[in-house]
C-alpha positions as CSV (number, residue, x, y, z in Angstrom):
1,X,-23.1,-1.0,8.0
2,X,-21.6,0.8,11.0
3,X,-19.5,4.3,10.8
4,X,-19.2,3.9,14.2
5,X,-15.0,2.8,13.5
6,X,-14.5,5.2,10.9
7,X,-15.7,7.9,13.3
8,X,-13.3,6.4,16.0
9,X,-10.3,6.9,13.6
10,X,-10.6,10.1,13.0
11,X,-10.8,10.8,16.9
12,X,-7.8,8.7,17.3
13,X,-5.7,10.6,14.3
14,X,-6.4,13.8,16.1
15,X,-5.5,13.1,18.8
16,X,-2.0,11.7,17.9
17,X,-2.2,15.0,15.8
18,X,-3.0,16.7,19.1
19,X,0.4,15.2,21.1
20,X,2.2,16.0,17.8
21,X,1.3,19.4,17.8
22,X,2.1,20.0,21.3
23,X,5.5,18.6,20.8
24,X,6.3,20.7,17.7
25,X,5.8,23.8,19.8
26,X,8.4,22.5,22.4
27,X,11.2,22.1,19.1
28,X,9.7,24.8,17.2
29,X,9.7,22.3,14.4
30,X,6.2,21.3,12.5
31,X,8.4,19.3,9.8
32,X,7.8,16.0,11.7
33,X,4.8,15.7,10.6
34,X,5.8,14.3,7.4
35,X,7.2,11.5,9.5
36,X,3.7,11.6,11.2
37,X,1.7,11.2,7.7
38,X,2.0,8.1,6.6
39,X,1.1,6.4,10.4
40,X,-2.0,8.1,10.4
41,X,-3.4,5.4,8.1
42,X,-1.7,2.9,10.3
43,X,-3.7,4.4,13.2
44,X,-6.6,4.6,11.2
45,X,-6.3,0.9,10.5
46,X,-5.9,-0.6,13.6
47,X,-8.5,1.0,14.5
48,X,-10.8,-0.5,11.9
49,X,-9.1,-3.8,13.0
50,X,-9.6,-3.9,16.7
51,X,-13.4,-2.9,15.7
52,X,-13.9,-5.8,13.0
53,X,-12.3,-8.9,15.1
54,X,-12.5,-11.7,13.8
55,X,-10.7,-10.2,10.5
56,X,-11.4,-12.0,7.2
57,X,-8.6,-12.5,5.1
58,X,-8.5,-9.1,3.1
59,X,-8.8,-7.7,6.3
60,X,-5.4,-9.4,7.1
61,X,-3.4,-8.7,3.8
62,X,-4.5,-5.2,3.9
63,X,-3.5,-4.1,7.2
64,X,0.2,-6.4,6.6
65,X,0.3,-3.9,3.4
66,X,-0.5,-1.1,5.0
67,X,1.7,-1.9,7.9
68,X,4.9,-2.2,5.3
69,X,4.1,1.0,3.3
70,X,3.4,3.1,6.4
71,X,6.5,2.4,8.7
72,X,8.7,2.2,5.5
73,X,7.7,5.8,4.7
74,X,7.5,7.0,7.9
75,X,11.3,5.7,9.1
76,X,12.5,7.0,5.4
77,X,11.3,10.0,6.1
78,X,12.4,10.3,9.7
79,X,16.1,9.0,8.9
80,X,16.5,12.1,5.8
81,X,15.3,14.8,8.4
82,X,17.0,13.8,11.0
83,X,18.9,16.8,12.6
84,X,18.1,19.1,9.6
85,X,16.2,22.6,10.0
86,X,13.1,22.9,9.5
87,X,11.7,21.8,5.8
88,X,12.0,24.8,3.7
89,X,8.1,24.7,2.9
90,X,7.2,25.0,6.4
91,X,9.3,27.8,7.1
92,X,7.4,29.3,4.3
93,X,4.0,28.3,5.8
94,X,5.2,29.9,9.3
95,X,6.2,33.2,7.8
96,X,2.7,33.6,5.9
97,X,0.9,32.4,9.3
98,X,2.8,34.8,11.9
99,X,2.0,36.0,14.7
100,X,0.4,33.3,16.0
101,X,1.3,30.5,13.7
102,X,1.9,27.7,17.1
103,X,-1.8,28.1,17.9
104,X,-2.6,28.3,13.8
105,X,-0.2,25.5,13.1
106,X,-2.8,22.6,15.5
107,X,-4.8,23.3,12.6
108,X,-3.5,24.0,9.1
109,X,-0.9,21.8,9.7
110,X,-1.6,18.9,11.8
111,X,-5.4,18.8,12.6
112,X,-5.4,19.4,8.1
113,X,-2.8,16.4,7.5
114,X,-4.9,14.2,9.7
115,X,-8.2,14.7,8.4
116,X,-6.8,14.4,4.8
117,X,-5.7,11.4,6.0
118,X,-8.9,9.9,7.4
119,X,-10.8,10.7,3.8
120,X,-8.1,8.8,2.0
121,X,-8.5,6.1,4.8
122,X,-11.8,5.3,3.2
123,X,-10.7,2.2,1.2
124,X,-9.3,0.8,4.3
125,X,-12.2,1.2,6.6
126,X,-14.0,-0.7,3.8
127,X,-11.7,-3.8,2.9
128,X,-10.8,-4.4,6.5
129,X,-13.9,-4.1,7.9
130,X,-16.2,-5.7,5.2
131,X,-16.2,-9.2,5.3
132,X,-16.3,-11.0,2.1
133,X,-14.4,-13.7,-0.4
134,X,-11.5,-12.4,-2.1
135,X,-11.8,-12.2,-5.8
136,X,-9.2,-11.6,-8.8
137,X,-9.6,-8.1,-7.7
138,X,-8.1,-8.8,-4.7
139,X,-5.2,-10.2,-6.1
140,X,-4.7,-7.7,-9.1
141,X,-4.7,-4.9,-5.8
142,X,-2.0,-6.9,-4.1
143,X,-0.2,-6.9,-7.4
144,X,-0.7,-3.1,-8.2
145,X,0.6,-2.3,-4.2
146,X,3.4,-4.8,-5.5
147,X,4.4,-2.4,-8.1
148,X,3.9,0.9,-6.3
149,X,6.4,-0.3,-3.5
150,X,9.1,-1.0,-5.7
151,X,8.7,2.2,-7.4
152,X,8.6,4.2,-3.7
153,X,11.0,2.4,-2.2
154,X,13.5,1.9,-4.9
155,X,12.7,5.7,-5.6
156,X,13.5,6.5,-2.2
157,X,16.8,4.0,-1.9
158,X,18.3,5.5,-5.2
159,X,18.1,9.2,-4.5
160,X,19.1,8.6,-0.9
161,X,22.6,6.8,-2.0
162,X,22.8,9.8,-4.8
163,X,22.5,12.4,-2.5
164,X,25.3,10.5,-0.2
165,X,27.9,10.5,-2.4
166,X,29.3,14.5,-2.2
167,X,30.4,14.4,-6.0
168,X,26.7,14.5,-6.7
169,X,25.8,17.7,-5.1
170,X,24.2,20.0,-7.7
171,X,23.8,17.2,-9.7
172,X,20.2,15.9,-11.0
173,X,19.9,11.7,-10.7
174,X,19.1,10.8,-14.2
175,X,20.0,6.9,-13.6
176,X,17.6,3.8,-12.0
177,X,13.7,4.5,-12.1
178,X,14.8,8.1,-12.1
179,X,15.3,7.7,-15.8
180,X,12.0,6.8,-16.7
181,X,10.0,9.1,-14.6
182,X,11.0,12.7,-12.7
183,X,9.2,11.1,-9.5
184,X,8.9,7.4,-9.1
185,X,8.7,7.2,-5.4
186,X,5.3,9.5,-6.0
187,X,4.4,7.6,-9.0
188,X,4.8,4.5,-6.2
189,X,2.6,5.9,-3.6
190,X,-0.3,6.4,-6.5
191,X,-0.6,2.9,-7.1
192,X,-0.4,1.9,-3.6
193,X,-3.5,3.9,-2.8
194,X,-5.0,2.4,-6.1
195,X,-4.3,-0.8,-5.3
196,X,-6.1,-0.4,-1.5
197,X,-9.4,1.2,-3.5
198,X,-9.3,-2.0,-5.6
199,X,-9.6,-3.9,-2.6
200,X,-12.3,-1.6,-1.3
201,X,-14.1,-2.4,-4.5
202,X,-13.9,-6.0,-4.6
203,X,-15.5,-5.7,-1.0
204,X,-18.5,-3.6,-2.6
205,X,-17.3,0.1,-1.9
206,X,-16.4,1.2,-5.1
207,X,-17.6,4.8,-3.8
208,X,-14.4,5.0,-2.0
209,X,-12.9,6.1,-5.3
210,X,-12.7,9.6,-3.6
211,X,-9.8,8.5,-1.6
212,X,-7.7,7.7,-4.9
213,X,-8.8,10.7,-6.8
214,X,-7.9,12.6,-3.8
215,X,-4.4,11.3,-3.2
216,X,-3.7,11.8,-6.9
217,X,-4.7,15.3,-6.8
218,X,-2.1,15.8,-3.7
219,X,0.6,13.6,-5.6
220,X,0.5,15.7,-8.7
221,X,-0.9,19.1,-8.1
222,X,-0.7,20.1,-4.3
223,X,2.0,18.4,-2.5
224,X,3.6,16.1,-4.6
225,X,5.0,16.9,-8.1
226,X,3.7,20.6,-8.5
227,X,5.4,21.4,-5.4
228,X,8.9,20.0,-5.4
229,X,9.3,21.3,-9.0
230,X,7.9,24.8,-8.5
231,X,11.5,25.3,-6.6
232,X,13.8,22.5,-7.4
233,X,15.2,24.2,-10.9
234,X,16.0,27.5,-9.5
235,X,18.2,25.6,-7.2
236,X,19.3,23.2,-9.6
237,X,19.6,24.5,-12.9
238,X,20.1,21.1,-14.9
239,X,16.6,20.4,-13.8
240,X,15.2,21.9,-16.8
241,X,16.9,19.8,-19.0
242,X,15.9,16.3,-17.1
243,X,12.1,17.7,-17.6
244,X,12.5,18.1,-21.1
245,X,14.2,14.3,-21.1
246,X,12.1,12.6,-18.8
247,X,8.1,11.5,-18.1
248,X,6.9,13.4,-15.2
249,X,5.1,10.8,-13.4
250,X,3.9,8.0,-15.5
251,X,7.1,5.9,-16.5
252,X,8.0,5.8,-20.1
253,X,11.1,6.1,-22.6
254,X,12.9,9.0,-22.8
255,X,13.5,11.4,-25.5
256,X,14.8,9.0,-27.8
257,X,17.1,11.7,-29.6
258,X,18.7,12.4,-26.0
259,X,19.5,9.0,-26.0
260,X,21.3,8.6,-29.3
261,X,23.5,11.6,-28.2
262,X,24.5,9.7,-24.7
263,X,25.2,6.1,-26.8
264,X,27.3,8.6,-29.6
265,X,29.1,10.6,-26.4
């Protein structure tokens, strides 16, 4: 087995990291790299590509999957931020990091985004480089990424036409997938990277399980969940009440006595 791709990557990442950075110094802006995220595992995966020619067929679905999730995610993103401030959280990081934070910022903020992201690429360098048959794993992965894109996506769709409509402003969605779980476009984005370690193990590298465990641990207790409601019910006070109503990120029912109450209202 070679490293030699999986070594590329991560020279390829930083350096669209690099060109990033140099960019957010000319807006004064690091908030595009939330945009930038998700195509480092594109990058990352082309990479692997170009080094693994002829690609077997897991090679192929894997890199159309990851081609989907990663430009859906990244234009998502692009389109909400488009012409706003910068994101809250990174004026936060600036202020903790000053004087100095545009050198600083190359590397807690890009050059630490990127490398995060060529860990988690593990299960890609793995399935798209490994050739082998594909198995029912294979196909349970495909169906697992299935379910994680609805759940993103949808997420994403629904709170986007919530937070369009004006009446809703203050307002907590409680309707759709947000009814089942308090973040279902996070919930989404953990079975997607499931999904690409159980193609990594049905092509024999089940010790990529650190790029799962790692994206979970960002999804729920770094940048994900723990994050967003650290904040969100000072600034939206119903918030408390949707936590105690709804799953935080494994779908479920909701409090069934909450429900009675709405049917009776």
């Amino acid at each position: 087995m070679s490293w030699y791709p999986y070594w590329l990557a991560l020279g390829a990442i930083l350096s669209v990291g690099v060109i990033s950075w140099l960019v957010s110094l000319v807006k004064k802006d690091v908030s595009f790299v939330d945009s930038l995220w998700s195509l480092f595992f594109l990058v990352a995966a082309v990479v692997f590509a170009v080094q693994s020619v002829p690609l077997s067929e897991r090679a192929i679905l894997v890199l159309v999957l990851v081609t989907i999730w990663s430009l859906r995610l990244s234009i998502y993103i692009t389109a909400r931020n488009w012409g706003q401030p910068e994101d809250y959280r990174y004026q936060s990081i600036r202020e903790n990091n000053e004087p100095g934070f545009g050198i600083k910022s190359l590397f807690i903020v890009f050059g630490l985004q990127g490398v995060l992201a060529w860990i988690i690429a593990l299960p890609l360098f793995v399935s798209i480089g490994f050739d082998s048959a594909l198995t029912i794993l294979d196909y349970a992965a495909a169906a697992l990424w299935l379910v994680g894109i609805v759940f993103e996506a949808g997420g994403d769709y629904q709170l986007s036409r919530f937070k369009a409509d004006s009446a809703n402003k203050g307002k907590v969605l409680e309707s759709g997938l947000w009814r089942y779980t308090r973040h279902p476009n996070y919930f989404g984005d953990f079975c997607v990277w499931w999904a690409f370690y159980l193609f990594a193990l049905s092509a024999g590298g089940w010790w990529t399980i650190v790029s799962p465990l790692l994206m979970s641990l960002l999804l729920l207790k770094v940048s994900g969940v723990a994050m967003l409601e650290s904040t969100i019910s000072e600034r939206r006070p119903e918030y408390a009440e949707y936590i105690r109503r709804t799953n935080a990120f494994f779908p479920g029912p909701r409090n069934r006595a909450d429900d009675l109450k709405e049917t009776k209202s």
